[in-house]
C-alpha angles and dihedrals in degrees: 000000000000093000082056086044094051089037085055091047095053089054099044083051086042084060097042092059100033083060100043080045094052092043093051091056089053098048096057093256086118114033129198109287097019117132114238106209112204093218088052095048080041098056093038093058091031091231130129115261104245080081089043083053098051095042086055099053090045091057088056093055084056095055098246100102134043140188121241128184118251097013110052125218128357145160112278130247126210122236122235088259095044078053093046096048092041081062092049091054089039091050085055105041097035081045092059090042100055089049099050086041096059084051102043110014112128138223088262099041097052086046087051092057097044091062090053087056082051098051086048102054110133092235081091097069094201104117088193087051095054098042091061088046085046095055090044090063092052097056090043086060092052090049090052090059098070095210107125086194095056085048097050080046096058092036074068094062091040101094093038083060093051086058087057105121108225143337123292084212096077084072111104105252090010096114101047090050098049083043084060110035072053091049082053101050099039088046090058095043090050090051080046096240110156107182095055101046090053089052097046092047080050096057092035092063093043087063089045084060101049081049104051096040078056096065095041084064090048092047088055104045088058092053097055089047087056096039077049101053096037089064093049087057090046088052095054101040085060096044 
């Protein structure tokens, strides 16, 4: 009895970390590309690391870690296809939402999300804090849509956008765009025009792509300038 009580007790503690884990991830604690060490997870949660072991191959299994040689586990990125293919779904889905919540939001709903394009303008100047409020808004829309099927949809999407290296708002003009692609679209929910706020989330999210596809080549460009000039280090210190 007391080996199935301890048995229960590992998984219960494998599930605790798998999910603190996940939600980390998600929160930005563990970026794309950084290493997760199972001693340091270990030593955060205060828990042995045959939990820590299991939570971590779980999270491959999801999707939200992977495995590279020579360095061990750490947080998946996504590819430029895998991006490409993450928009085609968000068109789609953002699409559908601005549509059903020009038909269904509500007086607190549309309040609520006032108050998140607020929160975004781009008068603040901290790209990380727009972004959140950025994503806020989004959900809000979802929210606003009352369809339980769209919002398991885009739960679906949640973790790839949590792999999404960066924020677009670090881009010069970015965020007074995005502010008001958003102005457009909440004015046309608000006049409960459906069809036009479907097409403007549409083409909202198409610039969100080109944005953020445009990141991904910065991103790599500076990569290749560091991996250049290690070597070159490398290169002297053994001359």
């Amino acid at each position: 009895m007391a080996e199935e009580d301890d048995g229960m007790e590992q998984v219960s503690r494998g599930e605790f970390v798998h999910a603190r884990l996940r939600d980390a991830i998600k929160a930005g604690r563990y970026p794309p590309g950084t290493r997760v060490r199972e001693t340091e997870v270990a030593a955060w949660l205060n828990v042995s690391r045959t939990p820590v072991r299991e939570a971590l191959r779980r999270l491959q299994a999801d999707g939200l870690l992977v495995f590279e040689p020579w360095r061990g586990v750490v947080v998946a990125e996504l590819d430029q296809q895998q991006i490409v293919e993450f928009y085609a779904m968000r068109r789609v889905l953002d699409g559908a939402a601005a549509r059903l919540a020009a038909q269904h939001a509500s007086e607190p709903e549309l309040a609520y999300m006032e108050d998140c394009l607020t929160a975004a303008a781009p008068s603040r100047g901290d790209a990380d804090l727009m972004a959140e409020a950025n994503r806020k808004f989004h959900d809000a829309l979802f929210q606003a849509a009352h369809n339980r099927y769209l919002l398991k949809s885009a739960a679906a999407l949640s973790d790839a956008l949590a792999l999404l290296r960066g924020t677009t708002y670090s881009f010069p003009d970015r965020a007074e765009t995005a502010h008001q692609e958003h102005r457009a679209l909440m004015d046309a929910i608000r006049a409960r025009e459906p069809d036009k706020a479907e097409r403007l989330a549409r083409k909202h999210i198409a610039k969100a792509e080109k944005a953020r596809l445009k990141l991904l080549g910065d991103q790599r460009e500076e990569r290749q300038s560091e991996d250049k000039a290690a070597k070159g280090k490398d290169a002297k210190d053994k001359s």
